[in-house]
VEXTORRO-64036 format. One line per 10 residues: number of its first residue (from 1); their letters; for each residue x, y, z of N, C-alpha, C. Coordinates in nm, 3 decimals, always signed. Atoms other than C-alpha are relative to their C-alpha. Example, Ala and Ser with C-alpha at 12.3 -4.5 7.8 and 13.67 -1.06 7.14 Angstrom:
1 = as = +0.089 -0.119 +0.000 +1.230 -0.450 +0.780 +0.090 +0.120 +0.000 | -0.082 -0.119 -0.006 +1.367 -0.106 +0.714 -0.077 +0.109 +0.073
//
This chain:
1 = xxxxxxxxxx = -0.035 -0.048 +0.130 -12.686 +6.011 +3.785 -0.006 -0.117 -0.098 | +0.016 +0.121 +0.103 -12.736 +5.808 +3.475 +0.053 +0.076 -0.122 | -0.120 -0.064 +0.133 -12.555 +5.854 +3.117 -0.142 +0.054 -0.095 | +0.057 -0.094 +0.080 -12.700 +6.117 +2.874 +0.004 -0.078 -0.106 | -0.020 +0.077 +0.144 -12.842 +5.866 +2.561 -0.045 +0.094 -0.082 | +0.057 -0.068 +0.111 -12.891 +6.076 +2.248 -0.084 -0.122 -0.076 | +0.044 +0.085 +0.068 -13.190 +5.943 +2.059 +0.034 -0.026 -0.146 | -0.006 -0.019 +0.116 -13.161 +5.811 +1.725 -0.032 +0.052 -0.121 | +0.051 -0.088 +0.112 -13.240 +5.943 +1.400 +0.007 -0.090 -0.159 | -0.007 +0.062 +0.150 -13.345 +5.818 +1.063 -0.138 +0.072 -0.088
11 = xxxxxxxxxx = +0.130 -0.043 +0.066 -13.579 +6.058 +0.915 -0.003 -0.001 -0.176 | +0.027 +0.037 +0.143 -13.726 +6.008 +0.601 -0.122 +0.127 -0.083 | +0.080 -0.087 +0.020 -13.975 +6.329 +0.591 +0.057 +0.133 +0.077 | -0.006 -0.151 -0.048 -13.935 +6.706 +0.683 -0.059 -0.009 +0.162 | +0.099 +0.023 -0.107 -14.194 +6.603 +0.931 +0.075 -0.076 +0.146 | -0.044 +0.079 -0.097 -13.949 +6.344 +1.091 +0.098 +0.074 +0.048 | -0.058 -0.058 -0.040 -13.691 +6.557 +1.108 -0.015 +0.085 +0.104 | +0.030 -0.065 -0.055 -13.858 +6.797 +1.259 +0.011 -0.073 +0.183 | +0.029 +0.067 -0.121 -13.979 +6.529 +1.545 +0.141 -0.019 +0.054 | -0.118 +0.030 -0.071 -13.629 +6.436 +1.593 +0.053 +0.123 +0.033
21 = xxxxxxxxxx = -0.059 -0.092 -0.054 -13.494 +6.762 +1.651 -0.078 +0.022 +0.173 | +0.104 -0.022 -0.137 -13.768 +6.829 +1.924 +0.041 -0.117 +0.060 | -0.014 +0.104 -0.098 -13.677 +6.485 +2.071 +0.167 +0.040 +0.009 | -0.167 -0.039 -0.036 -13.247 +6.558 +2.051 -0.049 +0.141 +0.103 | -0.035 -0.127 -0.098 -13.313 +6.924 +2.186 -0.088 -0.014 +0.168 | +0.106 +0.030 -0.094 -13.560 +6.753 +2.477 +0.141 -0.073 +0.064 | -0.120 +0.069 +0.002 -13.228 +6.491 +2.501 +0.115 +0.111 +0.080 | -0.072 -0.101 -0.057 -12.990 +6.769 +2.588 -0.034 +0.086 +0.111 | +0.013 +0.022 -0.146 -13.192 +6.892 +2.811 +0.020 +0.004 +0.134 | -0.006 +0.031 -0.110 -13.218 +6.698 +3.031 +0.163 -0.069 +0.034
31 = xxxxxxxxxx = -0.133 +0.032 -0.026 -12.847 +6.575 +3.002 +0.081 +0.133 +0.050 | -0.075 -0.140 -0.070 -12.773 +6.979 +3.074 -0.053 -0.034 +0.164 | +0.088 +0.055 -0.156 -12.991 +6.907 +3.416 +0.071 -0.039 +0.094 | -0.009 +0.075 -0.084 -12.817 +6.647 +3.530 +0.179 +0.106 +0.001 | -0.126 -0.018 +0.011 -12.438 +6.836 +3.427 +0.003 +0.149 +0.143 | +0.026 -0.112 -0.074 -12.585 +7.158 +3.620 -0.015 -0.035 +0.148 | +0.013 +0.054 -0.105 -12.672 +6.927 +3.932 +0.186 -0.040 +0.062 | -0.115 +0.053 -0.050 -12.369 +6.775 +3.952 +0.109 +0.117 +0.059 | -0.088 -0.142 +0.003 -12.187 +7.128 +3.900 -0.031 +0.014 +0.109 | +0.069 -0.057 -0.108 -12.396 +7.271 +4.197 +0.065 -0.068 +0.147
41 = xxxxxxxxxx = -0.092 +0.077 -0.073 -12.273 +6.938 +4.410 +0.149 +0.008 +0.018 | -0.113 +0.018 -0.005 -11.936 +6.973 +4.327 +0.028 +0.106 +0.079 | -0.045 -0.132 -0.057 -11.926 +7.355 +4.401 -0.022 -0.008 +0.158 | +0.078 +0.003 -0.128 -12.095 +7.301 +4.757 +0.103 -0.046 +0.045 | -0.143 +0.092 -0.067 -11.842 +7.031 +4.849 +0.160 +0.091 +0.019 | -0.118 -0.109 -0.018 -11.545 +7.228 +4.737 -0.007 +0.133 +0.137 | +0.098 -0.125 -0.065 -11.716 +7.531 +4.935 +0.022 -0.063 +0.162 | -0.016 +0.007 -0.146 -11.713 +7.310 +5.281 +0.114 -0.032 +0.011 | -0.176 +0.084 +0.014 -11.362 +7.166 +5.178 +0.100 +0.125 +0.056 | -0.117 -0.073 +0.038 -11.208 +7.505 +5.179 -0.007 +0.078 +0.149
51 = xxxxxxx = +0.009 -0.034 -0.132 -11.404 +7.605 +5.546 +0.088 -0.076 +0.101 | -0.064 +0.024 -0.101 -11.179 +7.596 +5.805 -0.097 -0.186 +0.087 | +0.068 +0.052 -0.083 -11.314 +7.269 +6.069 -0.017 +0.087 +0.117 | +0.060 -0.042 -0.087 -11.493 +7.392 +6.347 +0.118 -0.041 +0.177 | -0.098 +0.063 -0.074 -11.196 +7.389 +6.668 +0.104 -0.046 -0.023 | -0.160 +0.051 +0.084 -10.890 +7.370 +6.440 +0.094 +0.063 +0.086 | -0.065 -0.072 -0.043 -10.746 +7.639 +6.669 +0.106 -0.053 +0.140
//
């Protein structure tokens, strides 16, 4: 996992704006990606945490 950088922004045209939006909403993303991975990991873990061990009896 690595930290979600938002790019910067300094537009000076309609045009730049534009680019920066398409680069932030590209940004998010992939920072949703990594939040959805992790989610998925966490749930799994929890998920074997809550199974009995195998010969507890």
């Amino acid at each position: 996992m690595s930290l979600c950088p938002m790019p910067g922004s300094d537009p000076e045209t309609n045009g730049d704006l534009s680019a920066d939006i398409w680069q932030l909403e590209n940004a998010l993303a992939r920072c949703a990606s990594q939040v959805k991975m992790i989610k998925h990991c966490q749930d799994e873990n929890d998920a074997q945490t809550r199974q009995p061990a195998q010969g507890a009896d």
